[in-house]
MINUMI-140102 format. One record per residue (C-alpha): residue number from 1; x, y, z. Coordinates in Angstrom, 1 decimal, padded with zeros to 4 digits. Layout:
! residues N
<pt nr="NUM" px="X" py="Y" pz="Z"/>
...
! end
This chain:
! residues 358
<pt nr="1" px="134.6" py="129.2" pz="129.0"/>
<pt nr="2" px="134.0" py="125.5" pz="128.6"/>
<pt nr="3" px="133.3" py="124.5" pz="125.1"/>
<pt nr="4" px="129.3" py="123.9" pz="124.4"/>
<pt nr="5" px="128.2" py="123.9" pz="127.9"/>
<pt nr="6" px="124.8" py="125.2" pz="126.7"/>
<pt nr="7" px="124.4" py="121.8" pz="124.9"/>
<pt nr="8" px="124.1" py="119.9" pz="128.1"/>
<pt nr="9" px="124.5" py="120.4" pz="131.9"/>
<pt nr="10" px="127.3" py="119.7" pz="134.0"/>
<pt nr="11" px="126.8" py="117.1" pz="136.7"/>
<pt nr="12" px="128.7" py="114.6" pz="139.3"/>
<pt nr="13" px="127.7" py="111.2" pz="141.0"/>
<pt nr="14" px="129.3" py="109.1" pz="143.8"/>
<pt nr="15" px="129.9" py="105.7" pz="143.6"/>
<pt nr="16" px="129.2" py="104.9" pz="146.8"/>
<pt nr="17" px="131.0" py="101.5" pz="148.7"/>
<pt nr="18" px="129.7" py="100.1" pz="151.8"/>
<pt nr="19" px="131.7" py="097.9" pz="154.0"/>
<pt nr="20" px="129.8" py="094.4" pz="154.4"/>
<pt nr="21" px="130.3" py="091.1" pz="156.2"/>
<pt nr="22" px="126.9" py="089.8" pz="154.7"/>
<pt nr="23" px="127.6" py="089.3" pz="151.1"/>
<pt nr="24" px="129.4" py="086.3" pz="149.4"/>
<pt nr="25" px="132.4" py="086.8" pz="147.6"/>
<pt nr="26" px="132.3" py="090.7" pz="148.3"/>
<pt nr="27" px="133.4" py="092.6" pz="151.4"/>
<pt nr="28" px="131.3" py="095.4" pz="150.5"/>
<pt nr="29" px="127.9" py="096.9" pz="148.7"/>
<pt nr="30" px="127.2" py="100.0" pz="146.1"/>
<pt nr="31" px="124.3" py="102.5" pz="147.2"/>
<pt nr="32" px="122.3" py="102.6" pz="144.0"/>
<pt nr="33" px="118.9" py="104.8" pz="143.3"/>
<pt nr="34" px="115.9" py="103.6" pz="141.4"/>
<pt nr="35" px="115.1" py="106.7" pz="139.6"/>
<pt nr="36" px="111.3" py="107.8" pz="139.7"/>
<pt nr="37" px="109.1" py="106.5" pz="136.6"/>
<pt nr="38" px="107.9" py="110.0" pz="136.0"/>
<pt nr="39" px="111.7" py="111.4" pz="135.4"/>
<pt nr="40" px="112.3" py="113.1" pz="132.9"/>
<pt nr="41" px="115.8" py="111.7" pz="132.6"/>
<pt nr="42" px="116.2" py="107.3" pz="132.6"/>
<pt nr="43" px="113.1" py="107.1" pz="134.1"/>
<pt nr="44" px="113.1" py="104.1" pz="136.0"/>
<pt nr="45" px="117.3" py="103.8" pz="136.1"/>
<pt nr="46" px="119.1" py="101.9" pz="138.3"/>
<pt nr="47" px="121.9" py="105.0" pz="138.9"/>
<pt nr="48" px="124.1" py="106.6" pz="141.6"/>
<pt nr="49" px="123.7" py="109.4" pz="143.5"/>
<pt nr="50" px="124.2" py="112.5" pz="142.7"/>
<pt nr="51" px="122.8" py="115.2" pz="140.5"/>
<pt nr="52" px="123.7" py="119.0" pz="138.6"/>
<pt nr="53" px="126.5" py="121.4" pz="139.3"/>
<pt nr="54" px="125.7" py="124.6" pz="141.0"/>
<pt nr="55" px="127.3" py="127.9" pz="141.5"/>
<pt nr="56" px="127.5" py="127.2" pz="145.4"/>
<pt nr="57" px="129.7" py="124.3" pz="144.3"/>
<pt nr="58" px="132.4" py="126.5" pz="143.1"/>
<pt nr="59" px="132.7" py="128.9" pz="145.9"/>
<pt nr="60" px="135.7" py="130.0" pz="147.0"/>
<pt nr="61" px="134.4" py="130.1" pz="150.4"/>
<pt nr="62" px="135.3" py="126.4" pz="150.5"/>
<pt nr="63" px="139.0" py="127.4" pz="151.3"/>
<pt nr="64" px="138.5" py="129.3" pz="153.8"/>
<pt nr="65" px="136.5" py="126.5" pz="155.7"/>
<pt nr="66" px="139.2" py="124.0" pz="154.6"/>
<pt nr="67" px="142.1" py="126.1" pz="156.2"/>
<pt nr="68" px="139.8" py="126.6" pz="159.4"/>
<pt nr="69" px="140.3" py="123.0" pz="159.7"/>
<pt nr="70" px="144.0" py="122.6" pz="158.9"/>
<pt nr="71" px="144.1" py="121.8" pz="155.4"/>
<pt nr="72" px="146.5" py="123.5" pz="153.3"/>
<pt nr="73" px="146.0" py="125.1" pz="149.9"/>
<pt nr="74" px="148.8" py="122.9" pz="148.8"/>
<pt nr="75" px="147.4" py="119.5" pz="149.8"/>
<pt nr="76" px="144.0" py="120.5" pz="147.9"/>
<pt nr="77" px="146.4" py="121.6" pz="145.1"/>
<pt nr="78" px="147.3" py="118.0" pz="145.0"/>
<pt nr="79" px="144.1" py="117.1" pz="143.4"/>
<pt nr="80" px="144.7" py="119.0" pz="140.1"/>
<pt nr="81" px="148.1" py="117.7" pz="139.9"/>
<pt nr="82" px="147.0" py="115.2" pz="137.1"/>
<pt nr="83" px="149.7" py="113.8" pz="134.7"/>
<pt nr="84" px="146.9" py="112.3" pz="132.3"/>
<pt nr="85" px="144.2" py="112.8" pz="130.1"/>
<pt nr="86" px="141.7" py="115.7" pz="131.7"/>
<pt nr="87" px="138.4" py="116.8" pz="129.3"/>
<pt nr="88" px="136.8" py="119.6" pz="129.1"/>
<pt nr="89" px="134.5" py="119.4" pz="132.3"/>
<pt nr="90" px="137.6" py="120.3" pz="134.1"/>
<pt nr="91" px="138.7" py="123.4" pz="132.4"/>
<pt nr="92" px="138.2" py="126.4" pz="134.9"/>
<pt nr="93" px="136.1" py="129.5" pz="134.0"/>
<pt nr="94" px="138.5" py="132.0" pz="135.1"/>
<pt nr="95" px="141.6" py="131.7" pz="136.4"/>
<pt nr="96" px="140.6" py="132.7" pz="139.7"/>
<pt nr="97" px="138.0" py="130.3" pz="140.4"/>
<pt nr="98" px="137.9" py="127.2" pz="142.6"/>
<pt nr="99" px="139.8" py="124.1" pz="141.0"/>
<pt nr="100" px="137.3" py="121.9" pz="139.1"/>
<pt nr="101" px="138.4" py="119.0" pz="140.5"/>
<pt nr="102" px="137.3" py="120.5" pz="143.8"/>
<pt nr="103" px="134.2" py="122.0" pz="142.9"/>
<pt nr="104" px="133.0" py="118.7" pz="141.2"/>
<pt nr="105" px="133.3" py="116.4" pz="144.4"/>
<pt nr="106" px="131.5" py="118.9" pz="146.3"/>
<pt nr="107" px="128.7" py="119.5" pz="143.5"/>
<pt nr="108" px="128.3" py="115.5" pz="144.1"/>
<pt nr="109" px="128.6" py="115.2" pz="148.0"/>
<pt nr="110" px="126.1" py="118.0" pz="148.2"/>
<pt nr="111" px="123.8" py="116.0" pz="145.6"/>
<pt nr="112" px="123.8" py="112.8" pz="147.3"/>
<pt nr="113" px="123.3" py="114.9" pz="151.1"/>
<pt nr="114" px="120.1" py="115.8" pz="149.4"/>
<pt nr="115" px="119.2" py="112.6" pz="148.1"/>
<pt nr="116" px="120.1" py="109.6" pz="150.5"/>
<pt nr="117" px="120.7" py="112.3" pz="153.9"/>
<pt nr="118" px="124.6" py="110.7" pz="153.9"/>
<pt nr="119" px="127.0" py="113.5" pz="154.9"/>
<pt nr="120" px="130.4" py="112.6" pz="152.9"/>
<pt nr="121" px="132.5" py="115.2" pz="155.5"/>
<pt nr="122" px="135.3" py="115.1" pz="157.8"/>
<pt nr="123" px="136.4" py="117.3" pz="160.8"/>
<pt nr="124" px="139.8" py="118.5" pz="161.6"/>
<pt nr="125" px="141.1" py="115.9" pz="163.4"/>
<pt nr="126" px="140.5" py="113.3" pz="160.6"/>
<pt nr="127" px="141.5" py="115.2" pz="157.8"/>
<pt nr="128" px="145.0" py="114.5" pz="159.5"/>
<pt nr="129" px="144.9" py="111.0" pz="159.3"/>
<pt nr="130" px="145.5" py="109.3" pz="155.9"/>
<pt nr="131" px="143.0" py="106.9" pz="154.9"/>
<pt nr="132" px="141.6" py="105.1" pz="151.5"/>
<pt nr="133" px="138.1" py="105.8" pz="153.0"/>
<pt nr="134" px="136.0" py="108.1" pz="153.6"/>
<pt nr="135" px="134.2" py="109.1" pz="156.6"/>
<pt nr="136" px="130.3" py="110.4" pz="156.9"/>
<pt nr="137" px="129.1" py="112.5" pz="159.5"/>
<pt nr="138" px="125.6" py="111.7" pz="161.9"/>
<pt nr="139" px="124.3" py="113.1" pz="165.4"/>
<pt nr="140" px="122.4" py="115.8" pz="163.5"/>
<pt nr="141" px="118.5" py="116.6" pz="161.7"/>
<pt nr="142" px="119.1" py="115.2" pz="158.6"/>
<pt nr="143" px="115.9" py="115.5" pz="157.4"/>
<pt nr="144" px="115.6" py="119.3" pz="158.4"/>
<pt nr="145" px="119.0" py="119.8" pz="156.6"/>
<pt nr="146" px="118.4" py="117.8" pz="153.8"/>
<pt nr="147" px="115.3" py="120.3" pz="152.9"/>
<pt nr="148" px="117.1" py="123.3" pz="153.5"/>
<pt nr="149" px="119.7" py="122.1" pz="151.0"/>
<pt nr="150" px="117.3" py="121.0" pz="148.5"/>
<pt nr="151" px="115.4" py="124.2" pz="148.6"/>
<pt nr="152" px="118.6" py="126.3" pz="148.6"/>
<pt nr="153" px="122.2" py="124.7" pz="147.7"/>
<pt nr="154" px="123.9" py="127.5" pz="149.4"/>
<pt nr="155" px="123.1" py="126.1" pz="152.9"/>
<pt nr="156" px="124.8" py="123.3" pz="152.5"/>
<pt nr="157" px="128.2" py="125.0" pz="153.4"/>
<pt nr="158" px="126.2" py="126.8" pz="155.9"/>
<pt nr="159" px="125.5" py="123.1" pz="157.2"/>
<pt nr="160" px="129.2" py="122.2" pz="157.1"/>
<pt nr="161" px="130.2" py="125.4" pz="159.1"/>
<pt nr="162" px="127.6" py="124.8" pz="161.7"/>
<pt nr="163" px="129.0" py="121.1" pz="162.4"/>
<pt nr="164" px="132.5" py="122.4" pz="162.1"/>
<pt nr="165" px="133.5" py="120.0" pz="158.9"/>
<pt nr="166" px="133.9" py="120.2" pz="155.0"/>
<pt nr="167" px="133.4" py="117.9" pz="152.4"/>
<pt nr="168" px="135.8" py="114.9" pz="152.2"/>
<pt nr="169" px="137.1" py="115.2" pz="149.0"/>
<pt nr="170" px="140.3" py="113.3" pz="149.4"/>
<pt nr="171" px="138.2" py="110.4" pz="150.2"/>
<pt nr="172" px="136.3" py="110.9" pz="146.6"/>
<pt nr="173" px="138.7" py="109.3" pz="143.6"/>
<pt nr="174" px="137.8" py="109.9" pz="140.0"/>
<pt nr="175" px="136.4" py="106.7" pz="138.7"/>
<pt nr="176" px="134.4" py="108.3" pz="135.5"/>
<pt nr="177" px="133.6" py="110.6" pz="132.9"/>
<pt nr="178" px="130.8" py="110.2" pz="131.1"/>
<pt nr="179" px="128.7" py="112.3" pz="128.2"/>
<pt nr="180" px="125.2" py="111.2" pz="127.1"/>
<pt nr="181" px="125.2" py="111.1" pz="123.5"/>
<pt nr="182" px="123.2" py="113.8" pz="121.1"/>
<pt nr="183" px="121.7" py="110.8" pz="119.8"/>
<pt nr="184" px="120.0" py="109.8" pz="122.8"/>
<pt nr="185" px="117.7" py="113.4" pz="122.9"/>
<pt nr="186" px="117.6" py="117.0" pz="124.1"/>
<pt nr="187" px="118.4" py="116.4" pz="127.9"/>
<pt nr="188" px="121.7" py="115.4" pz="128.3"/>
<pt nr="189" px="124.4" py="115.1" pz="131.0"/>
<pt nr="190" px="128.4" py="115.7" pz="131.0"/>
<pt nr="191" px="129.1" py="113.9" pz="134.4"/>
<pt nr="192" px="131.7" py="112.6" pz="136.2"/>
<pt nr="193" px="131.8" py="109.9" pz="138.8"/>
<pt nr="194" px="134.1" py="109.6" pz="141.8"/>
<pt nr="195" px="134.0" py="106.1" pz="144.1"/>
<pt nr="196" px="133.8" py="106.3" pz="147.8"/>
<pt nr="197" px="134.8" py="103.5" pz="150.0"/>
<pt nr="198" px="133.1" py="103.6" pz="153.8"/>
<pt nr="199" px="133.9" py="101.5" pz="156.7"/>
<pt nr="200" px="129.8" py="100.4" pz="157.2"/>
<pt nr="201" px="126.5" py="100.9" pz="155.4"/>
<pt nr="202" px="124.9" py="104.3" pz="156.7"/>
<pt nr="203" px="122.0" py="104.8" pz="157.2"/>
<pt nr="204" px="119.6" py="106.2" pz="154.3"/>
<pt nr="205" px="117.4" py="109.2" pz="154.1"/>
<pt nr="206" px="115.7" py="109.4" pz="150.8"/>
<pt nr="207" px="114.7" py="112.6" pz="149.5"/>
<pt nr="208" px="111.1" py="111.2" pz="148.2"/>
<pt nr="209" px="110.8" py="114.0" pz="145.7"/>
<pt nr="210" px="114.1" py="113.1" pz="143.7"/>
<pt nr="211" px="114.3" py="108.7" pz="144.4"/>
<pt nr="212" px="111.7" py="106.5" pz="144.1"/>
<pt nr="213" px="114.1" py="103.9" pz="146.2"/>
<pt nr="214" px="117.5" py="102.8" pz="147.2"/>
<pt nr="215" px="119.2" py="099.4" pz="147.7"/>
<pt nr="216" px="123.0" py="098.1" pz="148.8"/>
<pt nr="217" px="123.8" py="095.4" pz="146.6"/>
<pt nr="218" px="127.1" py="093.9" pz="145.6"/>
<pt nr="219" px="128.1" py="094.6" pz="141.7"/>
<pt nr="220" px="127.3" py="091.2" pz="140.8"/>
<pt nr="221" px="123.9" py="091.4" pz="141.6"/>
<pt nr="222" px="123.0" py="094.5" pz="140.2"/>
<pt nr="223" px="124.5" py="093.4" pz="137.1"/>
<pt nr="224" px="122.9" py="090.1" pz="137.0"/>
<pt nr="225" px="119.5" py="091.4" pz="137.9"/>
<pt nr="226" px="120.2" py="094.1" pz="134.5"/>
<pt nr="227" px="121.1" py="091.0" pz="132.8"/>
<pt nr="228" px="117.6" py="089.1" pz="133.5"/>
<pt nr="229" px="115.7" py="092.2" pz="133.2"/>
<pt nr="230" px="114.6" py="093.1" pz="136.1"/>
<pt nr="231" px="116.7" py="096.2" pz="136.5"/>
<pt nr="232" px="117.0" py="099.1" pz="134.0"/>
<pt nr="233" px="120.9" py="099.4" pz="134.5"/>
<pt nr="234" px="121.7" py="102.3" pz="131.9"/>
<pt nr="235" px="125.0" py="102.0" pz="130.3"/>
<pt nr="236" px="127.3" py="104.1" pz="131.7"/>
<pt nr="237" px="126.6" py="102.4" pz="134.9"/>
<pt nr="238" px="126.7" py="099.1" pz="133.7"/>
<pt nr="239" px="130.6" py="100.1" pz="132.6"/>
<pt nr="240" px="131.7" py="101.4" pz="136.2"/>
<pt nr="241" px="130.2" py="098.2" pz="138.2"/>
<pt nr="242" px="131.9" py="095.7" pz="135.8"/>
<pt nr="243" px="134.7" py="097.6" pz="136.1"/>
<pt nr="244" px="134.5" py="097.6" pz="140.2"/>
<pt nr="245" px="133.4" py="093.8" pz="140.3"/>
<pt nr="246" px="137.1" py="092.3" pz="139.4"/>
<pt nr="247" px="137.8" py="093.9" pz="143.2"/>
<pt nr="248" px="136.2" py="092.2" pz="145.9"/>
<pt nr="249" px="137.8" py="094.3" pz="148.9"/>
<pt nr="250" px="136.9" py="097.3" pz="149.5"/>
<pt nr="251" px="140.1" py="098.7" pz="150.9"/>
<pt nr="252" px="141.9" py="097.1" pz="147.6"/>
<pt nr="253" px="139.8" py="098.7" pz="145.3"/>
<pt nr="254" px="139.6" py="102.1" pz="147.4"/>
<pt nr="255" px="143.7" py="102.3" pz="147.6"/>
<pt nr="256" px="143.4" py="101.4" pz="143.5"/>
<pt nr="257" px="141.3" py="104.2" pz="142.7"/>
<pt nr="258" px="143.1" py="106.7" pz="144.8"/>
<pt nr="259" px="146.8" py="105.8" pz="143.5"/>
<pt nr="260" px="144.7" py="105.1" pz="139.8"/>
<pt nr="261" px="143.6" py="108.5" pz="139.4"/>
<pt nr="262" px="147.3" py="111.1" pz="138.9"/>
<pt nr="263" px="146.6" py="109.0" pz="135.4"/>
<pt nr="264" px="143.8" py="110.9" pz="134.4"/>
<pt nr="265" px="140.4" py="110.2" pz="133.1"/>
<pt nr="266" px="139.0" py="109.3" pz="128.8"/>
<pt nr="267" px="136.2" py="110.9" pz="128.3"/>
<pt nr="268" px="133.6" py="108.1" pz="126.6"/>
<pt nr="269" px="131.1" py="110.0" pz="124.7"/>
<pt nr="270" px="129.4" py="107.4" pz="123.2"/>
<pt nr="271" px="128.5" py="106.8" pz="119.2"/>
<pt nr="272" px="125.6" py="105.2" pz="118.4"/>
<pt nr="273" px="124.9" py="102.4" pz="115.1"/>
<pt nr="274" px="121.4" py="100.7" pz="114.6"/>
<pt nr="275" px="122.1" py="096.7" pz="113.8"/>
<pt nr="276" px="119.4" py="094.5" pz="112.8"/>
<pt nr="277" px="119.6" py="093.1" pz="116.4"/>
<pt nr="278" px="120.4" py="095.9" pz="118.9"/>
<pt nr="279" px="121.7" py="099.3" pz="119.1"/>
<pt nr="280" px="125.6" py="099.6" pz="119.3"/>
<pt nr="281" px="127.0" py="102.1" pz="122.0"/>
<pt nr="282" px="130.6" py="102.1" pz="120.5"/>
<pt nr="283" px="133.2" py="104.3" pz="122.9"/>
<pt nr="284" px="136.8" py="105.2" pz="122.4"/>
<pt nr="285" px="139.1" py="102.6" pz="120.7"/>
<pt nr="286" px="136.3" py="100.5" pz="119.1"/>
<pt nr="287" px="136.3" py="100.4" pz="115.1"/>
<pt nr="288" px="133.4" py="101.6" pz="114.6"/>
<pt nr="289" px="134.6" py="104.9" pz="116.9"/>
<pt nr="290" px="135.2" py="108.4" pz="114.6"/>
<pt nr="291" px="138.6" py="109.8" pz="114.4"/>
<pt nr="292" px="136.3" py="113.3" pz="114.1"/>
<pt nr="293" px="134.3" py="113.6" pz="116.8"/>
<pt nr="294" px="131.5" py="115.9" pz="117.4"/>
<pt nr="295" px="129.7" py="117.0" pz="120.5"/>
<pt nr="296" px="127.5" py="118.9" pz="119.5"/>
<pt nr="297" px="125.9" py="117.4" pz="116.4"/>
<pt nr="298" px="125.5" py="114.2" pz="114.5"/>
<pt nr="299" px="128.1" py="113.7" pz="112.3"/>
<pt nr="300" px="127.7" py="109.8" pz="111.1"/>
<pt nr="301" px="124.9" py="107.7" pz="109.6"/>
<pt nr="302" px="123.2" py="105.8" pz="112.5"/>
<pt nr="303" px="122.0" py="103.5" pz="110.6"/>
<pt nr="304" px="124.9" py="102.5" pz="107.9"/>
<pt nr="305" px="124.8" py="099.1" pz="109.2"/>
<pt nr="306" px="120.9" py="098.5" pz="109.9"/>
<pt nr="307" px="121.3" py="095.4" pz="107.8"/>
<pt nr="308" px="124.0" py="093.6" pz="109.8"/>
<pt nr="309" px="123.3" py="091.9" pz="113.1"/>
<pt nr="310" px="125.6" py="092.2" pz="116.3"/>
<pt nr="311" px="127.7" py="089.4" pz="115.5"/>
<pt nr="312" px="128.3" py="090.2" pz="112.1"/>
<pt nr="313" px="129.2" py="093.7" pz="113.0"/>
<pt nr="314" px="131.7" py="092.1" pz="115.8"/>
<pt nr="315" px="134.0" py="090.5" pz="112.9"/>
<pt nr="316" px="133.6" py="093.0" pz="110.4"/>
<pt nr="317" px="135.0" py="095.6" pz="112.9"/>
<pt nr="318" px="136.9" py="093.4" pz="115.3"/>
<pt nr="319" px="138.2" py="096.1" pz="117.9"/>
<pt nr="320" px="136.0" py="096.1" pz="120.7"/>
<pt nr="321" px="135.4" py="098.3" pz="123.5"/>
<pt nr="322" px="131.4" py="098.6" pz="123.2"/>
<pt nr="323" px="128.1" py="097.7" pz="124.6"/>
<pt nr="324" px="125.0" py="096.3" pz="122.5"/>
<pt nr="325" px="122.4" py="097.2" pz="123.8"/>
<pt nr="326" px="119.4" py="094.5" pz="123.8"/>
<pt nr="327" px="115.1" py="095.5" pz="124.0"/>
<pt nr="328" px="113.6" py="098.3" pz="124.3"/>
<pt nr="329" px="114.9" py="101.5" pz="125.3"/>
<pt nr="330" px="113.7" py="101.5" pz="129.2"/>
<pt nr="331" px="114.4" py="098.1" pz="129.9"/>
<pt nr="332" px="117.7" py="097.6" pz="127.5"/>
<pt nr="333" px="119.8" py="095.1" pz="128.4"/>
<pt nr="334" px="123.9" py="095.8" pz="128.1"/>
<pt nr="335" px="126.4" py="093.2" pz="126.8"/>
<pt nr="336" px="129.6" py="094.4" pz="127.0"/>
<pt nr="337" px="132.1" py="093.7" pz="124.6"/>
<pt nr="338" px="135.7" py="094.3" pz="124.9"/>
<pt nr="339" px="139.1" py="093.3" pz="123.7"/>
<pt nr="340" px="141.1" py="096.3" pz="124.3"/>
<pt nr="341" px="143.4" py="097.5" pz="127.0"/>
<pt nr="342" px="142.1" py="099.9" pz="129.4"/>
<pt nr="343" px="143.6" py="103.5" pz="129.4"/>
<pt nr="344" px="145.1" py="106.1" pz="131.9"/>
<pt nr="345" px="145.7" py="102.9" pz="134.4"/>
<pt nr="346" px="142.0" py="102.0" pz="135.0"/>
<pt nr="347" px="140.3" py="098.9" pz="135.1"/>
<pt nr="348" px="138.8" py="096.4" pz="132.3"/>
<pt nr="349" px="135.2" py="095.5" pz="132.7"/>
<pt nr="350" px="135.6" py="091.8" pz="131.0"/>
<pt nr="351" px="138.8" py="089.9" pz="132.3"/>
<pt nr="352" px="140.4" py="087.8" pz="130.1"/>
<pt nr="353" px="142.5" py="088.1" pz="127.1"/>
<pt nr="354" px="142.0" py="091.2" pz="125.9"/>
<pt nr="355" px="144.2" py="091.9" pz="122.7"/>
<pt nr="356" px="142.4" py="092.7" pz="119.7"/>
<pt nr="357" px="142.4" py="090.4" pz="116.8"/>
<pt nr="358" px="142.5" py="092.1" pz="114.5"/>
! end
């Protein structure tokens, strides 16, 4: 079994890239959510799609539709051929059951089928041809479907049967894993995030229930609109769009991830300090980050350096790779800090020099 699954539930999110002519300086847009205010989760977050594991997600019933349409066992074995890091959300029950890494990109196609009505999918034919992006599949009731998946996630391979394709998960390439800290309060996520590049903008279908609204916006904007306020941009997400923005193609940054991801991915669990000023979300590599780390419990004082103020904490513990974040807990504002490399091949969010001084 997983290690301390009950202490949080398993989820996966798409970073979704739209191609677009429209933008300056980008060739393409993210698909983010505005979360409802009554959530019990980020109310009010700026996030990507996506949403909780299921036991659907893991069926081995996937195969058999895969082979159906001519893909072999091995080329979906490909996907767990990872020479780097891999945490614990990828450890397999049983021996027996479907790969993790395949089970996860379903779990977050299915989610974001349910929530924006975009089919992630391919048939036959296009699973044979190699491409960095993905494809979607229309011509269908979406809004018919999208309830009977919502009220039942075992439809949705039902739904994939019926319009002779499976989920494109070769087109879905590991951008994130991410666990909310046991600092932050009882509800908390182990997620993983996997960037998808599409050719155009489809169109959206929100699930009213679970998104109070979505947008296409480049990364800049999104971050800048976090930086002035106006968005609640949680951290994690803040992280992955700085990281996309240093790619303005969309075909560059799709062909990246893919080759980018046989490296593996760091978990960043996040530690948390109170400052004077802000809070400090310090991840792996930072100073301030634990050699012992616990999941599961608190295991540091919070507030050992309540007295110090963010840039007093910055050159007393001079390694950086964190985020302070600024107001109140709903609107916080992130500033990233960073002067680290990057591991397992990824990107850095801040370009620059990026040797510590230490």
């Amino acid at each position: 079994m997983r290690p301390h699954v009950k202490f949080w539930k398993e989820s996966a999110s798409l970073l979704i890239l739209g191609r677009s002519s429209s933008v300056p300086k980008f060739n393409y847009e993210v698909l983010v959510l505005k979360r409802s205010e009554k959530a019990s989760f980020m109310p009010n977050g700026i996030v990507f799609p996506g949403g909780a594991l299921e036991d659907s997600d893991s069926s081995l019933e996937w195969l058999n539709l895969y082979r159906n349409l001519g893909v072999s066992d091995t080329k979906i074995a490909q996907l767990s051929q990872i020479s780097g890091q891999r945490s614990f959300i990828f450890q397999k029950e049983h021996s027996t059951d479907l790969a993790r890494e395949i089970a996860l990109r379903i779990g977050a196609i299915r989610e974001t089928f349910e929530e924006v009505g975009v089919l992630i999918a391919k048939n036959a034919q296009q699973f044979a041809n190699e491409s960095p992006l993905a494809d979607t599949v229309t011509g269908f009731d979406v809004k018919e479907w999208q309830k009977a998946v919502h009220n039942d996630h075992r439809e949705f391979i039902r739904l994939c049967r019926e319009l002779n394709v499976a989920p494109d998960i070769f087109g879905a390439y590991e951008a994130a894993n991410w666990l909310t800290p046991n600092t932050y309060g009882r509800k908390r996520f182990n997620a993983v995030f996997f960037l998808v590049a599409l050719s155009s903008k489809p169109k959206i279908e929100t699930e009213e229930n679970e998104v109070q609204s979505s947008r296409w916006e480049t990364p800049d904007s999104i971050l800048s609109r976090s930086k002035s306020g106006e968005y609640f941009l949680p951290p994690p997400q803040c992280y992955e769009l700085s990281r996309i923005r240093h790619k303005t193609d969309i075909e560059d940054l799709a062909g990246f991830m893919r080759d980018r991801q046989k490296h593996g991915l760091k978990l960043y669990y996040p530690y948390q300090y109170y400052l004077s000023d802000a809070v400090l979300d310090v991840y792996p590599g930072d100073s301030l980050y634990p050699k012992d780390v616990s999941y599961t419990e608190v295991n540091h004082d919070m507030y050992e350096h309540k007295d110090k103020t963010a840039e007093e904490a910055r050159k007393l513990f001079p390694k950086l790779n964190r985020n302070e974040l600024l107001g109140a807990h709903h609107h916080v504002r992130c500033n990233l800090l960073i002067n680290i490399p990057p591991e397992n091949g990824h990107l850095c969010p801040i370009l620059g020099d990026i040797k510590a001084k230490l």
